[in-house]
VOGU-3710 file (C-alpha; in Angstrom, 3 decimals, decimal comma):
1> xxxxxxxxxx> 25,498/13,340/-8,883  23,758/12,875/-5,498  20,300/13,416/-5,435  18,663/14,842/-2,097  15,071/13,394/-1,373  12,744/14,033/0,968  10,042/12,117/2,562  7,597/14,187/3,988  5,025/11,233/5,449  7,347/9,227/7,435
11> xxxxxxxxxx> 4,835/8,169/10,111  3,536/5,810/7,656  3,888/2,303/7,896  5,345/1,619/4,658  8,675/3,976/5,575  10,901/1,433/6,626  9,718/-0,402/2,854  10,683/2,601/1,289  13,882/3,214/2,911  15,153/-0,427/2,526
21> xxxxxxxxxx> 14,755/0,107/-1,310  15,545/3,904/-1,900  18,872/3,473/-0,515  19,921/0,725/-2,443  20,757/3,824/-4,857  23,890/5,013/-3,293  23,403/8,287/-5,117  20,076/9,555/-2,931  20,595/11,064/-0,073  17,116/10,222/2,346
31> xxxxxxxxxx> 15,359/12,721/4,476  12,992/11,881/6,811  10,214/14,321/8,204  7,700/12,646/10,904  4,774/13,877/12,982  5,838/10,837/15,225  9,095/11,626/17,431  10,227/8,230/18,061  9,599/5,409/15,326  11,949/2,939/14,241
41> xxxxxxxxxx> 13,122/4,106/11,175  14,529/7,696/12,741  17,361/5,325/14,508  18,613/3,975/10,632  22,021/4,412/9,455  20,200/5,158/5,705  18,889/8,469/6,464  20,410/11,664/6,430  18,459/13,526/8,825  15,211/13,176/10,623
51> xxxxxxxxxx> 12,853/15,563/11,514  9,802/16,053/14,098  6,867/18,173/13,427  4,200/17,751/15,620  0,546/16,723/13,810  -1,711/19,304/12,494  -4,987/18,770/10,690  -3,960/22,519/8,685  -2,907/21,015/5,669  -0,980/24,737/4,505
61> xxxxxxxxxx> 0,616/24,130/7,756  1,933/20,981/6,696  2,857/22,218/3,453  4,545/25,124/4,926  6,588/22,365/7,294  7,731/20,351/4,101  8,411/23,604/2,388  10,891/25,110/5,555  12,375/21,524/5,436  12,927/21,630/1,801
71> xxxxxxxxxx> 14,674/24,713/2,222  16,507/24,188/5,385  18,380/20,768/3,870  18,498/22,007/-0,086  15,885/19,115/-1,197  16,077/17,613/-4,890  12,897/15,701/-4,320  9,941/15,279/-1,807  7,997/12,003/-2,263  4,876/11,221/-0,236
81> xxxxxxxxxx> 4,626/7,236/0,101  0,905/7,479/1,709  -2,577/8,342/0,740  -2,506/11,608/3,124  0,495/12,960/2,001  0,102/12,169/-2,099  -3,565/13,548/-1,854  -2,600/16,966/-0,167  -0,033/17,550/-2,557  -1,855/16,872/-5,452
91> xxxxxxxxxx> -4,697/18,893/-4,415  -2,561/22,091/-3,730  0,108/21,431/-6,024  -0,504/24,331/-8,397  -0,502/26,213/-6,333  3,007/25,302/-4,157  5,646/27,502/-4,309  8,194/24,159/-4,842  6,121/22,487/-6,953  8,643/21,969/-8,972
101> xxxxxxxxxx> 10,283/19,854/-6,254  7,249/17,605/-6,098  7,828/13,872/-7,631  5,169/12,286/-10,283  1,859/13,088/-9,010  -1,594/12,008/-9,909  -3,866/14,802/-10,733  -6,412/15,496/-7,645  -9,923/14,249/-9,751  -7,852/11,071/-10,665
111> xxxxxxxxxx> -6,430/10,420/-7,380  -10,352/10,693/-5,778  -11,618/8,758/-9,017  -8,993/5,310/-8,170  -9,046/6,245/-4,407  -12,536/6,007/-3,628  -13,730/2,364/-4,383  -17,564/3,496/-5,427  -16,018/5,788/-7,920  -13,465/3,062/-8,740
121> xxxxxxxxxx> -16,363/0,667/-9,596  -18,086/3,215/-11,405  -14,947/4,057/-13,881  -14,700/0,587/-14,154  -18,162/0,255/-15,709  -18,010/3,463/-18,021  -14,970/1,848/-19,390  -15,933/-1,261/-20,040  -13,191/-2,707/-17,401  -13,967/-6,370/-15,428
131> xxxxxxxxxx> -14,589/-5,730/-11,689  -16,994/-7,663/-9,051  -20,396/-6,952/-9,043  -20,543/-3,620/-7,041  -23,150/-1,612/-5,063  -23,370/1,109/-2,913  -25,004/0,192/0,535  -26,273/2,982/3,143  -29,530/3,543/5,422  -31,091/5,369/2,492
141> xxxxxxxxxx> -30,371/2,670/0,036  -30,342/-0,699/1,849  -31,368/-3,094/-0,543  -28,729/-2,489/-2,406  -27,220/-5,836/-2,831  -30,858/-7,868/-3,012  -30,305/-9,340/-6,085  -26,382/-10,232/-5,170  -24,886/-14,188/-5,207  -23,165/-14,650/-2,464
151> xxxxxxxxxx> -20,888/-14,718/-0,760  -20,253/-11,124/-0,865  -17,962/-8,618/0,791  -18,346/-5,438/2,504  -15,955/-2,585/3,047  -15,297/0,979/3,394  -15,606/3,294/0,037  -12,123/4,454/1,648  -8,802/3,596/2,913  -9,488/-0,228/3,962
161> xxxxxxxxxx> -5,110/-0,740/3,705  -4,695/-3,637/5,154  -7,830/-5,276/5,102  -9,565/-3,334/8,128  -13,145/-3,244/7,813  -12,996/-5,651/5,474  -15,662/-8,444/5,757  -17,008/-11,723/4,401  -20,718/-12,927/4,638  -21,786/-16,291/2,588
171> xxxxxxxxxx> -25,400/-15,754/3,520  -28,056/-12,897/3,435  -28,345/-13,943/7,542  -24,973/-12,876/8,680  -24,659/-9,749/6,113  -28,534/-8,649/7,973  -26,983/-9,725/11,774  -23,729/-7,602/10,930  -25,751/-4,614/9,299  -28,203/-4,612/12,245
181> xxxxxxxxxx> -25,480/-4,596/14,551  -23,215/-1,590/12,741  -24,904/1,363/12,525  -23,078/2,848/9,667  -22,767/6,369/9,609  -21,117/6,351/6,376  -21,433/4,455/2,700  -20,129/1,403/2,226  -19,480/-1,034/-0,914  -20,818/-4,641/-1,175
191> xxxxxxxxxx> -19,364/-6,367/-3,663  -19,912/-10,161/-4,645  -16,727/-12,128/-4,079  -14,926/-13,686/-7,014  -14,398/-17,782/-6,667  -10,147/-17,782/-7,941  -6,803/-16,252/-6,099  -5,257/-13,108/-5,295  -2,870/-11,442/-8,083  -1,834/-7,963/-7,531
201> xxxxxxxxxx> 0,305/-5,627/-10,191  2,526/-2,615/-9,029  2,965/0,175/-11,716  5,194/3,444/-11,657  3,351/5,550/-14,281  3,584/9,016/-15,934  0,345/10,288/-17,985  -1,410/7,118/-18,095  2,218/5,336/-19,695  3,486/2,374/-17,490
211> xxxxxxxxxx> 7,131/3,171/-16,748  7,803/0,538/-14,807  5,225/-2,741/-13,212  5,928/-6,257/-11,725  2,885/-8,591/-11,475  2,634/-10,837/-8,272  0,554/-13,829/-7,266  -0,413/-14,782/-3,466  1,425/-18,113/-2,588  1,285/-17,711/0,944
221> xxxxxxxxxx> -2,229/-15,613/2,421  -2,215/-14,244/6,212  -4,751/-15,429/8,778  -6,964/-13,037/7,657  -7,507/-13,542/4,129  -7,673/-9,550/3,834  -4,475/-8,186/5,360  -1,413/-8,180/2,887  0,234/-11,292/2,064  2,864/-13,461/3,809
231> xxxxxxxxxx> 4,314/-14,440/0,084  4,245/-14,228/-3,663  5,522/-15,399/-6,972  6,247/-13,132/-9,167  4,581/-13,721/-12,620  3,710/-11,905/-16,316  0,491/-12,444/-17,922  -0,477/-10,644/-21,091  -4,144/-10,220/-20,510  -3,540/-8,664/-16,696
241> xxxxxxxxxx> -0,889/-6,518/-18,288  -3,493/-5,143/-20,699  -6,104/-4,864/-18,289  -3,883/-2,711/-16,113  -2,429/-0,811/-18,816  -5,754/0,123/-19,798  -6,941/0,927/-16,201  -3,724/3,262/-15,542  -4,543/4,921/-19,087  -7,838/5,885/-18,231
251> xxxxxxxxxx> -7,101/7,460/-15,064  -4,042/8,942/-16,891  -1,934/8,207/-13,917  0,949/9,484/-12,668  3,055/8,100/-9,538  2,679/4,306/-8,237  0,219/2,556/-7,798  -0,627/-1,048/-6,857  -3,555/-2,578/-8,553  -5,020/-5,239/-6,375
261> xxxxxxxxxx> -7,128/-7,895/-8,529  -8,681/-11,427/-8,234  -8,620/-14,074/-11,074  -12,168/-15,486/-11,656  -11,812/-19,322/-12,114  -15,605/-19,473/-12,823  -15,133/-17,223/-15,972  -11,139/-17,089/-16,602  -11,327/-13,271/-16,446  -8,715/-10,951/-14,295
271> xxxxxxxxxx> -11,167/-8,071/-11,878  -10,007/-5,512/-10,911  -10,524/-5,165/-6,895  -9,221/-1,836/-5,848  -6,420/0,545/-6,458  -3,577/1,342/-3,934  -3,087/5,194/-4,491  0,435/4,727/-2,778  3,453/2,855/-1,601  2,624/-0,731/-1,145
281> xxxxxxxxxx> 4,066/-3,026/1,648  5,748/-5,499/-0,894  8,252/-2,745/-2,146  11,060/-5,263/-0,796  9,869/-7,978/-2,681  9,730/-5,703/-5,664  13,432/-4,663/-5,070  14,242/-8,832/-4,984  12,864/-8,918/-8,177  15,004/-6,527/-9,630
291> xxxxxxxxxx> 12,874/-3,402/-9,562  13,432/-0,546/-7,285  10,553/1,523/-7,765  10,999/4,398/-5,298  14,285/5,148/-7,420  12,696/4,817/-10,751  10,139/7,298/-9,429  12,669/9,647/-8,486  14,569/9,255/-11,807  10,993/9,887/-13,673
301> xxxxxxxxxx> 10,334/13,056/-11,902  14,140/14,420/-12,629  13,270/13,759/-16,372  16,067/11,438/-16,477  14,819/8,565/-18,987  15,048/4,857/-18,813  14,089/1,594/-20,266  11,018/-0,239/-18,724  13,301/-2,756/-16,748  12,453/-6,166/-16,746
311> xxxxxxxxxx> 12,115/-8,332/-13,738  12,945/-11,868/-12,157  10,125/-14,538/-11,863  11,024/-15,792/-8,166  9,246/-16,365/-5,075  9,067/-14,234/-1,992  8,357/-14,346/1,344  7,824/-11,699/4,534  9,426/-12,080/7,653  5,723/-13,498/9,121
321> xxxxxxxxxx> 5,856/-16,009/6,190  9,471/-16,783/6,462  8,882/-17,862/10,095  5,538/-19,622/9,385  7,087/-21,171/6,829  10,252/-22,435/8,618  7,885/-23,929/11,765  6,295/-25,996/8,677  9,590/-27,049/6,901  12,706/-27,222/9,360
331> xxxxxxxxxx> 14,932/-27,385/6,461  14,320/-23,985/5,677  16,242/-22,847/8,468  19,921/-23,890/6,425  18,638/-22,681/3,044  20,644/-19,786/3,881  20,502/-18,475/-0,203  16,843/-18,612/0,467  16,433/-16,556/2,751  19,470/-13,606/1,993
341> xxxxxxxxxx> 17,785/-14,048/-1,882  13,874/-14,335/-1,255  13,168/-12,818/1,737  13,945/-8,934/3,636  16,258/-10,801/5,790  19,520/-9,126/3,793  17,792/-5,704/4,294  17,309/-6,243/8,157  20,877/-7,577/8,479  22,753/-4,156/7,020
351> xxxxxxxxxx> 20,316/-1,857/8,817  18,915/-4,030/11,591  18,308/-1,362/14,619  14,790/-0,240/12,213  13,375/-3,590/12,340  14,724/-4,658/15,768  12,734/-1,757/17,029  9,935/-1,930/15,046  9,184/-5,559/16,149  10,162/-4,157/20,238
361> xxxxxxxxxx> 7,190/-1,589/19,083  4,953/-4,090/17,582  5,128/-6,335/21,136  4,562/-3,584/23,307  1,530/-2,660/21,824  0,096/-6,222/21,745  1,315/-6,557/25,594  -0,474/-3,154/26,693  -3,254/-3,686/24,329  -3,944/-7,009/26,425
371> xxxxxxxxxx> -3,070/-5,307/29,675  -5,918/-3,231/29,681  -8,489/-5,624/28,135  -7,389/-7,579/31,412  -8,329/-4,404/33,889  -11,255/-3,792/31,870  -12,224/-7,118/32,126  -11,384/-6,710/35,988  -13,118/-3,584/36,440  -16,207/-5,382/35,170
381> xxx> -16,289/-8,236/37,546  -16,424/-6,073/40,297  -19,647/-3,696/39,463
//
């Protein structure tokens, strides 16, 4: 039976992630609602239909959007991927007529609680949960880290996807010279940075249960050590496992959720860094693996059980990685089961319009972006 869903957030980043995976079930039938008229993902062959609604801060007007849309198209389903989109619905979702439509949500206090990275730490410590030394920094409060080994890093209490704001100080000097020069008007968290390697863990959960996880180690970082990775190895360890099962417990969690966390060489201990309320940008690699987690979501919220499926141990790379990786090793270029088996490039090649655009997108912004840094530049010289 085919199973209409729709995706009510799909100016978000992660949509063409989500698409590339949810339609792997031939069964769904994708919807696509957008406060963004033209982005790449309208122009795939996997949707249904696509729909423009232009932005509104009224969240009831949103909801009223998503609930004509539902209507309009007979909806089975409407899955937010992003932090926006989940937290709205959870926070009115008693009180939405088509609730009922709604797929596995996090309750609104648990949502805030793993959202915000303060109150993240803060859980942490009340349940006896490994994390990096944590403190809150503001004007009122700005010794807050005196006492902190360093190097240490600072970031917002929220939404810091993708590693923006996101900084690294080995001294007291540069944290004081980067302080002094950001007048903060809001809290931020200073954390001391854990000596060991990146190892995240994606989770599809219902009450606190883990329905469904894969647990993946950084092989490959970007540039900057803080925006997502280029490639992983997917791995199990028994002690993360735990850890994370115990975390998604606590905050009896419902939805996905991608648990970022650092190993600790110093003290062989997994920390717990921060937790992705959302759709991560590794959903592909996921998928390679042999777990298709927007699906498994979907099947969760119809009721429909399954068996906690069990995935494949390989590698993975991103298109940035594959290329990086390629410029490196020439070889790589004929390892043509590779790259259809470890990489998005058999994702690209059934529905490639999305991604050719996307990357057309993605260079026009970088070419205007220096364009006017240019004319500013120009403008300058001539005061």
């Amino acid at each position: 039976m085919a199973i209409s869903v729709l995706i009510p957030d799909g100016e978000s980043h992660l949509l063409i992630y989500v698409i590339n995976t949810l339609s792997q079930a031939k069964e769904v039938n994708i919807y696509v609602m957008s406060n963004i008229r033209h982005i790449p993902v309208r122009y795939s062959r996997r949707i249904q239909n696509f729909s423009y609604f232009p932005k509104t801060n009224d969240e009831l007007v949103w909801i009223n959007n998503v609930k004509e849309e539902s209507e309009r198209h007979n909806i089975d389903l409407i899955l937010p991927i992003f932090e926006d989109a989940i937290e709205t619905l959870s926070k009115y979702k008693n009180e939405i007529i088509f609730k009922d439509k709604l797929c596995l949500l996090p309750n609104n206090v648990d949502y805030n609680k793993a959202n915000n990275k303060w109150s993240l730490a803060e859980h942490l410590l009340v349940n006896n949960m490994s994390f990096p030394r944590s403190a809150l920094y503001s004007k009122l409060n700005p010794d807050a880290f005196k006492h902190f080994r360093f190097p240490v890093i600072i970031k917002p209490i929220l939404k810091s996807g993708g590693g923006v704001g996101v900084c690294l100080f080995n001294n007291n000097e540069e944290l004081q010279i980067y302080l002094l020069d950001n007048n903060f008007d809001k809290e931020r968290i200073i954390q001391e940075y854990v000596n060991g390697y990146d190892i995240g863990c994606s989770v599809l959960c219902q009450s606190g249960s883990i329905l469904a996880f894969t647990i993946q180690k950084a092989t490959m970082v970007n540039s900057n050590p803080f925006e997502p990775l280029l490639g992983v190895e997917f791995v199990y360890d028994d002690a993360l496992f735990e850890l994370v099962n115990k975390l998604m417990m606590s905050l009896n969690w419902s939805g996905v959720a991608h648990i970022d966390l650092r190993f600790d060489v110093d003290n062989n201990i997994y920390k717990v860094i921060e937790v992705n309320t959302r759709f991560w940008g590794s959903l592909e690699a996921s998928m390679i693996a042999g777990v298709n987690f927007p699906y498994l979501h979907c099947l969760a919220s119809l009721n429909k059980n399954f068996e906690r499926p069990e995935y494949n141990l390989v590698k993975y790379l991103n298109l940035k990685g594959l290329v990086k990786s390629m410029l490196k090793n020439i070889a790589l270029f004929l390892n043509f089961k590779f790259i259809m088996n470890n990489t998005p490039v058999r994702f690209a090649l059934k529905d490639p319009l999305p991604t050719i655009l996307k990357y057309m997108f993605f260079a026009k912004n970088i070419f205007m972006s220096k364009l006017k840094n240019k004319l500013k530049l120009r403008v300058n010289s001539m005061r």
